[in-house]
C-alpha positions as CSV (number, residue, x, y, z in Angstrom):
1,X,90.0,102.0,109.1
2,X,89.8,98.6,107.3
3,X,92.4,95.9,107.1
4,X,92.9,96.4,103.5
5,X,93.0,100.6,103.7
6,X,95.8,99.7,106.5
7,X,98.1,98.0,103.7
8,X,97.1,100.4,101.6
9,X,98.6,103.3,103.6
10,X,102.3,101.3,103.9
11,X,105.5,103.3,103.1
12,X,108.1,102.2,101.8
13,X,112.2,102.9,102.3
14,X,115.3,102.0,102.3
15,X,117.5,102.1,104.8
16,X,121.1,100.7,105.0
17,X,120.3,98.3,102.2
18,X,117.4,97.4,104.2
19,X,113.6,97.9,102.3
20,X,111.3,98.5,105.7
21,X,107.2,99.2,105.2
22,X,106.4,102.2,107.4
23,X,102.9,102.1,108.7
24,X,101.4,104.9,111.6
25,X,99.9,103.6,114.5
26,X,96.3,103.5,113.8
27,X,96.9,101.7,110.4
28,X,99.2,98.9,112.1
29,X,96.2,98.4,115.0
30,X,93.5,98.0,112.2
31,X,96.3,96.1,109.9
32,X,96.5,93.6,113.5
33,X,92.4,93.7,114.2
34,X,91.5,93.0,110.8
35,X,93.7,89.9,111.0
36,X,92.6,88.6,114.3
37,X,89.0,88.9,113.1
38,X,90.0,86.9,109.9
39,X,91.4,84.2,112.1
40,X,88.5,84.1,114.1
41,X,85.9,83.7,111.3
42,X,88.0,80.9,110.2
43,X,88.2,79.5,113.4
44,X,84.2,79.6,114.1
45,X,83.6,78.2,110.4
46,X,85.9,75.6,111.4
47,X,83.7,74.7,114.7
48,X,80.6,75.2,112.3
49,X,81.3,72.5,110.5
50,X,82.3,70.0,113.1
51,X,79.1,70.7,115.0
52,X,77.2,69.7,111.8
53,X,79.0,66.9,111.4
54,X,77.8,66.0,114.7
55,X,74.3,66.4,114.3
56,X,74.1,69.8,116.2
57,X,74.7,68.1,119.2
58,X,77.3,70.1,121.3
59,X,78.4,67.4,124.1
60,X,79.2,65.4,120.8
61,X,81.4,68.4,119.4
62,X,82.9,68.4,123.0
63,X,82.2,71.7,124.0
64,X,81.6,72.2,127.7
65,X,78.6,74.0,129.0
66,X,78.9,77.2,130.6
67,X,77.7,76.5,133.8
68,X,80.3,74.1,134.4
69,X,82.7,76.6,133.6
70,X,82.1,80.1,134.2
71,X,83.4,80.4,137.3
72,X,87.0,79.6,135.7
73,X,86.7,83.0,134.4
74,X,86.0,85.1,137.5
C-alpha cells in the first residue's frame, strides 16, 4: 500500500466532541514509510546539491570515508 492509498483509507468520527481519523494498522505503517522515504529523498537531494557545489569532491562536502568508520557500527 502507498502513502497516498493510506490517507485515502482514513475514517472519520466523532467521539465526545472530539473528530479522530481512524486508520488500521497496515495503512498507518505505510502512512509512516511513505513519509520517512519522503524525508529521506529530501535529505539525499539536499547532500546532492552540496556535493555539486563542491566540485564532487567528498572530503570537501565533509563526509567521512567508510573505512575510517565502519567499525563504529559493529
Amino acid at each position: 500500500m502507498k502513502g497516498i492509498e493510506a490517507l485515502q483509507s482514513v475514517q472519520f468520527v466523532t467521539v465526545k466532541g472530539k473528530r479522530l481519523a481512524v486508520v488500521d494498522a497496515d495503512s498507518w505503517e505505510a502512512l509512516i514509510e511513505w513519509l520517512e522515504t519522503l524525508e529521506d529523498m529530501q535529505i539525499a537531494r539536499k547532500e546532492l546539491v552540496k556535493l555539486k557545489n563542491v566540485g564532487n569532491n567528498p572530503e570537501q562536502a565533509g563526509y567521512l570515508k567508510w573505512d575510517d568508520v565502519e567499525h563504529e557500527l559493529e
